[in-house]
C-alpha atoms as an extended CHARMM CRD file, in Angstrom:
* protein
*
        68  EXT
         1         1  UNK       CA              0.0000000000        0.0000000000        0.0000000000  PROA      1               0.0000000000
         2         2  UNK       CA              1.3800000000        3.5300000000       -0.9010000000  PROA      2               0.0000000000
         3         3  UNK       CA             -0.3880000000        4.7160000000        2.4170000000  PROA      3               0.0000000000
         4         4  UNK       CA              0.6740000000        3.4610000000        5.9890000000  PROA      4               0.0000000000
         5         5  UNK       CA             -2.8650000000        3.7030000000        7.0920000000  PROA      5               0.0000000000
         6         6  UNK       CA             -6.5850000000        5.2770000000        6.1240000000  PROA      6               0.0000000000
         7         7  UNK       CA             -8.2250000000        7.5940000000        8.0670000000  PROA      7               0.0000000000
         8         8  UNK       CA            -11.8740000000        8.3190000000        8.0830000000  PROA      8               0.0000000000
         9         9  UNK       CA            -13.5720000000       10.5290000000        5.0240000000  PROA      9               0.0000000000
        10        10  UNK       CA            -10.2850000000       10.4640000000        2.8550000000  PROA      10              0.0000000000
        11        11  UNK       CA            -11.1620000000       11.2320000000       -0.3790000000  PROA      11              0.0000000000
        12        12  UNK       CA             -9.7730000000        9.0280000000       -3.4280000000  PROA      12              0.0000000000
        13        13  UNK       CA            -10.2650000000        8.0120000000       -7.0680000000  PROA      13              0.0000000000
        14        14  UNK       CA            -11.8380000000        4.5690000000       -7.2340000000  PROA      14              0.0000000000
        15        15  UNK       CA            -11.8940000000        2.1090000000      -10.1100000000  PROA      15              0.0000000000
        16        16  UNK       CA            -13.3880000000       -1.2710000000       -9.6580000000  PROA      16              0.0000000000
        17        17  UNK       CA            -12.5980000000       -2.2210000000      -13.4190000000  PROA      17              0.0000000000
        18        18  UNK       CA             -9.7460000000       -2.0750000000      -15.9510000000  PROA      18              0.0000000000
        19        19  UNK       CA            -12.4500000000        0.0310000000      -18.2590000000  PROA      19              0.0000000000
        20        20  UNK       CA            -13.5810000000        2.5390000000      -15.6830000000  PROA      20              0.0000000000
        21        21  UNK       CA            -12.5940000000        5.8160000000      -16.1280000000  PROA      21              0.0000000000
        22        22  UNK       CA            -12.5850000000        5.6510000000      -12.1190000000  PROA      22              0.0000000000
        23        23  UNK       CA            -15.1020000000        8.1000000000       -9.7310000000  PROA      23              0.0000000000
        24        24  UNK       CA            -14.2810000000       10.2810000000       -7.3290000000  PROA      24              0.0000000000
        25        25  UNK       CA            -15.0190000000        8.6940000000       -3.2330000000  PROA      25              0.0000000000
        26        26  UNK       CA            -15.1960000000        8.4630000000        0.2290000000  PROA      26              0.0000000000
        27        27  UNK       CA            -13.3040000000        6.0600000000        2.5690000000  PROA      27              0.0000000000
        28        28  UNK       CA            -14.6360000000        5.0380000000        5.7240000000  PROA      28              0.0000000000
        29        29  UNK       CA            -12.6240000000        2.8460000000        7.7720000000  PROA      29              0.0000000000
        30        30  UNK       CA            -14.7770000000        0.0310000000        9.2990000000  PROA      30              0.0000000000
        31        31  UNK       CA            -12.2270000000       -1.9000000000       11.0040000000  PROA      31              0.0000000000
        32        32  UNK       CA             -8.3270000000       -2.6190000000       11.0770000000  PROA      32              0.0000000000
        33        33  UNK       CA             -8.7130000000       -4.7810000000        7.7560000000  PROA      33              0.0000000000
        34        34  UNK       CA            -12.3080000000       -3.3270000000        6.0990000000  PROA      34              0.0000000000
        35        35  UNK       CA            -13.0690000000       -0.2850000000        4.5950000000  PROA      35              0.0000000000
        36        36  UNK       CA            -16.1950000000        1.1310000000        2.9580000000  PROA      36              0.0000000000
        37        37  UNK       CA            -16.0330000000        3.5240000000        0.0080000000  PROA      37              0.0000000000
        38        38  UNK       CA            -18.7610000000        5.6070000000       -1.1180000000  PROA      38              0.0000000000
        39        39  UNK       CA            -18.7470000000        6.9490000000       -4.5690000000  PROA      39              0.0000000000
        40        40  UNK       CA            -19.8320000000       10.4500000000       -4.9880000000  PROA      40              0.0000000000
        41        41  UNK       CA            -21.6790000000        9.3270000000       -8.6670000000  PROA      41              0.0000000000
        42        42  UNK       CA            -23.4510000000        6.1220000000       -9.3550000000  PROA      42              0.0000000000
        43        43  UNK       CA            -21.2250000000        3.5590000000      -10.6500000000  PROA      43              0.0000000000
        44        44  UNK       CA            -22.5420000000        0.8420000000      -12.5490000000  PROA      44              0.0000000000
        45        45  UNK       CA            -22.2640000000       -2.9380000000      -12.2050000000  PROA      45              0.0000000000
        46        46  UNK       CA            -20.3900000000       -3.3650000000       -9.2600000000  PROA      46              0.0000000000
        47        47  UNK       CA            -20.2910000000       -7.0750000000       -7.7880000000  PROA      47              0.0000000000
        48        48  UNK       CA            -19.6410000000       -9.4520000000       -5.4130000000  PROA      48              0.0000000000
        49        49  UNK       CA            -15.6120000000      -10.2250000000       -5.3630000000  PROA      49              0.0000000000
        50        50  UNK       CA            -15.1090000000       -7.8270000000       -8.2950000000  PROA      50              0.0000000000
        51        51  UNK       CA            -11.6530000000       -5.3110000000       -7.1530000000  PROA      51              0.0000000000
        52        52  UNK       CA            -11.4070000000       -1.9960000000       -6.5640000000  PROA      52              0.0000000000
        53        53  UNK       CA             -8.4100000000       -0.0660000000       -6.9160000000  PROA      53              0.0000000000
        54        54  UNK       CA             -7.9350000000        3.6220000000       -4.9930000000  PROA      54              0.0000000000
        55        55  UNK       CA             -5.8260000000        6.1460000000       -6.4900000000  PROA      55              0.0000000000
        56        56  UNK       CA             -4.8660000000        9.5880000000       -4.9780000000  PROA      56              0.0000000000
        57        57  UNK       CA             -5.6870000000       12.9610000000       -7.6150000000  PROA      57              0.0000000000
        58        58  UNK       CA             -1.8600000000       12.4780000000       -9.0620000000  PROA      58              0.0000000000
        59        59  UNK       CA             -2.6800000000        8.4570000000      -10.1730000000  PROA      59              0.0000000000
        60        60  UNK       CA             -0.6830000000        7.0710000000       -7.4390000000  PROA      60              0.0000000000
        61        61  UNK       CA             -2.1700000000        3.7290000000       -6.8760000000  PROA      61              0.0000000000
        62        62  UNK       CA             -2.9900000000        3.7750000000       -2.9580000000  PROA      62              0.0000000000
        63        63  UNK       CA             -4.8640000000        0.1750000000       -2.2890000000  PROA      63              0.0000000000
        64        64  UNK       CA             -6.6350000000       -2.3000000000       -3.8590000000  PROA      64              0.0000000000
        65        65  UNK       CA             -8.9570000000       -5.4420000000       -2.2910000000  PROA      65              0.0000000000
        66        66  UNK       CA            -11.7730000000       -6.9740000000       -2.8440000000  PROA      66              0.0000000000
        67        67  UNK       CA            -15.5470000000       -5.8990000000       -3.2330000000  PROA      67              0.0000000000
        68        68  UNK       CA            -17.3090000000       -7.9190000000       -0.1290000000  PROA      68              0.0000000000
């Protein structure tokens, strides 16, 4: 990870496919290993297992995990 730790309402760039042109978001940290990331626009087709991928505003890839 390219951060040591998230913090509650960080805002990212999230992508959860290769295709997406990615959405600005929200992360809330649930817990030490869960997050939850709200996307400011509706973003289509999102599923079970798919990934996400957070970037910060210069394209810095910041995380990445799995859609539970």
């Amino acid at each position: 990870m390219a951060v040591e730790k998230f913090y509650g309402g960080m805002r990212d760039i999230g992508k959860i496919r290769y295709s997406h042109k990615g959405e600005h978001c929200t992360v809330k940290v649930l817990g030490e290993d869960r997050i939850r990331i709200d996307f400011d626009e509706n973003v289509r087709a999102i599923t079970l297992r798919q990934v996400v991928v957070l970037y910060d505003d210069s394209g810095l890839v910041l995380c990445s995990g799995a859609i539970i």
